[in-house]
N, C-alpha and C positions, 0 to 999 in steps of 0.2 A: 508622418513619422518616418516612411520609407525615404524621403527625399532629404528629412535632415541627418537619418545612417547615410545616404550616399555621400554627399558633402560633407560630415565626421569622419568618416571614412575613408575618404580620400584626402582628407589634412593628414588623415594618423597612418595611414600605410605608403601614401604618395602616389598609388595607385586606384581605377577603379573595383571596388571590393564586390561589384555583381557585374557581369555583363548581361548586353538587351536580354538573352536567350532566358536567365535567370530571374530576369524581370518580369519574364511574360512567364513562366513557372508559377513564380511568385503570387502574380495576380489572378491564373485559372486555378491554382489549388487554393486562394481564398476565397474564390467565388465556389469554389465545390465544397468547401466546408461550410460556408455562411449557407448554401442551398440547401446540405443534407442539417441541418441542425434547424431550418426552418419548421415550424408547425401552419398549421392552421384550425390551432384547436380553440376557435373565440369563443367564451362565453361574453354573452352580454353583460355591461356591469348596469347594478341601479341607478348609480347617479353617475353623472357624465365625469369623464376623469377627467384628472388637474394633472398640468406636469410642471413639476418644478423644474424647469430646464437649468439655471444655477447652479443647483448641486449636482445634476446629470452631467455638464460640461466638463464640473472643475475633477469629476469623476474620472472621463473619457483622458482628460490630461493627464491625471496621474498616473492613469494605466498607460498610457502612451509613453510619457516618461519612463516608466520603469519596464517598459520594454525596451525602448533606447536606450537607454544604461546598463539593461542586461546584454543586448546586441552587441552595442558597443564594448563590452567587458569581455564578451565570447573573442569578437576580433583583435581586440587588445594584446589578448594572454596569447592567441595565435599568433601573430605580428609580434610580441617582445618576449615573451616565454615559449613558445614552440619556433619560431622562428621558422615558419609555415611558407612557402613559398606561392607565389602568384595565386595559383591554380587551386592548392588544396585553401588558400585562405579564402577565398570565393565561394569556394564549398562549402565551407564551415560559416561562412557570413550566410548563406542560403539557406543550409541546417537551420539555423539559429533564427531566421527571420521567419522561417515557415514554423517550427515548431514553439518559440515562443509564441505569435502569434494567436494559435491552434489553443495554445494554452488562456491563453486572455480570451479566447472568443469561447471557449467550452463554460463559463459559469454564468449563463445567462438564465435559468431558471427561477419563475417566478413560485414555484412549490418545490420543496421535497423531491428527489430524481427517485427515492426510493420508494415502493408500495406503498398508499395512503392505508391499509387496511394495514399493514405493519407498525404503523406510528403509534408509539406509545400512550399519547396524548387520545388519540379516539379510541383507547383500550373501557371495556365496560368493567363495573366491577362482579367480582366472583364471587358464586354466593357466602363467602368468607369475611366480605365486604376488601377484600386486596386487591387492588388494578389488577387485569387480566391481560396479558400481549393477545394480539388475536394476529395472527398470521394468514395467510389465503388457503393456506390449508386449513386450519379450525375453522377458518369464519363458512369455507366450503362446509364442514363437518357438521356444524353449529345449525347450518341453513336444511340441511339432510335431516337432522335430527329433528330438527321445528317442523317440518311435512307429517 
């Protein structure tokens, strides 16, 4: 993806829109984001897993695409609407390369990012018979009160 922004990029401005120095930016703050967003919280599954690599691919494209189209739209509108020179469009090609990026690599959660004891779905019901929220606080309370 970064090498067809470089080559788009330099059709559309006529210049190089990153220099090496922002390449290598580039590629240590995505390796500091892919590190701190790693886990290693494996559980074992029962059965061996199946990957449908197909639809994982045509997935990886279209996110990639539509990062390139957003990139390329961020440099666009600097280069023909701001009429950005050398230096600040570089910038703004960098901005844009690292924070979209950052944005496509943040939704990789296989659960819920928020509290499982919050989810409505594992609410029990109350003695009313109505779903009950159970928060970390009550379920705290709940567990106090059952001793």
């Amino acid at each position: 993806m970064t090498v067809l922004f470089l080559v788009l990029g330099l059709a559309m401005t006529g210049h190089a829109v990153l220099t090496p120095l922002l390449m290598v930016l580039i590629m240590i703050t995505g390796d500091f984001l892919a590190m701190s967003l790693t886990t290693d919280n494996v559980t074992p599954s029962p059965m061996p897993n199946a990957w449908r690599i197909g639809p994982l691919t045509i997935a990886g494209v279209l996110l990639g695409a539509c990062l390139l189209a957003f990139c390329l739209g961020i440099v666009a509108v600097g280069t023909f609407g701001l009429r950005l020179g050398t230096g600040a469009l570089q910038s703004l090609a960098f901005v844009s390369l690292v924070f979209g990026g950052s944005f496509v690599s943040s939704g990789h959660h296989r659960y819920p990012q928020w509290d499982a004891q919050s989810y409505p779905a594992a609410a029990p019901k109350a003695p009313g018979g109505t779903p009950r929220l159970i928060t970390s606080r009550s379920a705290k309370l709940d567990c106090m009160c059952a001793t």
